[in-house]
C-alpha positions as CSV (number, residue, x, y, z in Angstrom):
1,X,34.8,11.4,-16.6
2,X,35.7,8.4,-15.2
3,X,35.4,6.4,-12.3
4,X,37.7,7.1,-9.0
5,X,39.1,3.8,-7.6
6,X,37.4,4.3,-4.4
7,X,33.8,3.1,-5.7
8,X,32.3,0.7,-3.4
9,X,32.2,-2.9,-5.5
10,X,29.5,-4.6,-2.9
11,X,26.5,-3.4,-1.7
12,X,25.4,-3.6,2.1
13,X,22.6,-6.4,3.0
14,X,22.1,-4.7,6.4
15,X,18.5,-2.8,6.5
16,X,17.7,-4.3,3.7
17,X,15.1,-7.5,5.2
18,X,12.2,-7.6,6.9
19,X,12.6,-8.7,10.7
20,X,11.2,-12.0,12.2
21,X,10.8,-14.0,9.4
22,X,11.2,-12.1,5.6
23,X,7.9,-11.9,3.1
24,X,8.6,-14.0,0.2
25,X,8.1,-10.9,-2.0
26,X,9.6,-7.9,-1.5
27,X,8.2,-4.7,0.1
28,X,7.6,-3.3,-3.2
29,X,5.9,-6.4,-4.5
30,X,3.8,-6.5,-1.5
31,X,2.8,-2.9,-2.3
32,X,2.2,-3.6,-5.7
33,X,-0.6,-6.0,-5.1
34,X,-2.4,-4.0,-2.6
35,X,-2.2,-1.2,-5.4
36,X,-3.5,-3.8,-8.3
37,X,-6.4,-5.3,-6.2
38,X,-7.9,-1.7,-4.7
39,X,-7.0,0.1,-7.8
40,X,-6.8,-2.4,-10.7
41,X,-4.1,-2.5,-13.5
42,X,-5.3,0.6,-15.9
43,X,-3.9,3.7,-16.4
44,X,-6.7,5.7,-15.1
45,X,-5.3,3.2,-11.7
46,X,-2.0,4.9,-11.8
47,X,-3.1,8.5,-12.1
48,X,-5.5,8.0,-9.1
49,X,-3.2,7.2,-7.1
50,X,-0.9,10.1,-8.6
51,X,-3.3,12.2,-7.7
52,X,-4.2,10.7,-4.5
53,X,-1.1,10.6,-3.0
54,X,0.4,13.8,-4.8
55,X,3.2,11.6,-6.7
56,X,4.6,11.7,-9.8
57,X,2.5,9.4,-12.4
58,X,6.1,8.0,-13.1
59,X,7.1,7.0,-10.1
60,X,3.2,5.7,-9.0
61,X,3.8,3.5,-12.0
62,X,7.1,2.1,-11.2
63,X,5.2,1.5,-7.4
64,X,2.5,-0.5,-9.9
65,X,5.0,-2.4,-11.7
66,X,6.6,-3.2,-8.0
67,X,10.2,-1.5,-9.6
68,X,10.4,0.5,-6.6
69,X,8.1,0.9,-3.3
70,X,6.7,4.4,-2.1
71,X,8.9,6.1,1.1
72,X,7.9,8.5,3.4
73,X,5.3,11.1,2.8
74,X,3.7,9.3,-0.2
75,X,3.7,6.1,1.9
76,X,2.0,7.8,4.6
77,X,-0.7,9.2,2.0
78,X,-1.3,6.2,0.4
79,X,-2.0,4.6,3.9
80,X,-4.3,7.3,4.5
81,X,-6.2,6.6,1.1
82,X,-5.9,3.1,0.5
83,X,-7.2,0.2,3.2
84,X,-5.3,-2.4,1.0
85,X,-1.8,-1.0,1.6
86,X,-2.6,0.2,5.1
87,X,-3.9,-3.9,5.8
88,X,-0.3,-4.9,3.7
89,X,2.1,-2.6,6.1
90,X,-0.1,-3.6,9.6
91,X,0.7,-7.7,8.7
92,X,4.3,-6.5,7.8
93,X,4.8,-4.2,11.0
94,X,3.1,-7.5,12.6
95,X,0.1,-5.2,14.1
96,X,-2.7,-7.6,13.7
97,X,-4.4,-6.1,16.3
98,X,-4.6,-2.7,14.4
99,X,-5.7,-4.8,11.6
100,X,-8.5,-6.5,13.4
101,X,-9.5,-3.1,14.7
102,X,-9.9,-2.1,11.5
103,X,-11.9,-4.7,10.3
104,X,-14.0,-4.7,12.7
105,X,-14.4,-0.9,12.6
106,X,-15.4,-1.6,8.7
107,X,-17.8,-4.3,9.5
108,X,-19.8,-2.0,11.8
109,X,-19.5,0.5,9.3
110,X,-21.0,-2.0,6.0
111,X,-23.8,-2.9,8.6
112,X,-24.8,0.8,9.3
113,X,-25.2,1.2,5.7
114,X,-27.3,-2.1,5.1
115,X,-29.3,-1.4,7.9
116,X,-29.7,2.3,6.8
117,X,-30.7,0.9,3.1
118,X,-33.3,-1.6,4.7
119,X,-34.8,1.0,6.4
120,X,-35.0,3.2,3.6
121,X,-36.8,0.1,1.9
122,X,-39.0,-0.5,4.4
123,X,-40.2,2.6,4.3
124,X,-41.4,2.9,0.6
């Protein structure tokens, strides 16, 4: 079979960027990072996040080796399961005010825990 002479030669650049000012990696690299520093870099990584966000173990790893970025419902699990990527796509969406809420909504809850552990100390 061969090719018909109607093959488009030259991709399209439109859609491709990022608005206001590109990342200097790529969305996929970008992903790829949040993915290495929650998860880490072992298998038992990339089949957790198979698992977590219902993926193929192939693809997860081709999101790992920043090959190719997740879209659409697996993006929208990992940002349900991971606080890395979610933090990645707020300061690419430019929503640091989501991301500050979110900090600060982990802060309060890290000091509920300590202050529920120094209780439980104080107590013994």
């Amino acid at each position: 079979m061969s090719f018909t002479g109607k093959d488009r030669k030259i991709r399209s650049k439109s859609g491709k960027g990022f608005p206001e000012g590109e990342p200097p990696q790529g969305f996929a690299t970008l992903v790829a990072l949040a993915l290495h520093r929650e998860f880490g870099v072992s298998p038992a990584a990339v089949k957790s996040v198979a698992n977590l966000a219902s993926a193929n173990e192939r693809a997860v790893k081709n999101w790992f080796d920043a090959k190719n970025a997740p879209n659409g419902i697996y993006l929208v699990r990992l940002l349900g399961s991971s606080d890395e990527v979610l933090e990645t796509v707020l300061k690419l969406a430019g929503r640091r005010d989501l991301l500050l809420a979110k900090k600060v909504r982990d802060a309060r809850k890290e000091l509920r825990e300590l202050l529920l552990e120094l209780d439980r100390l104080l107590s013994e």
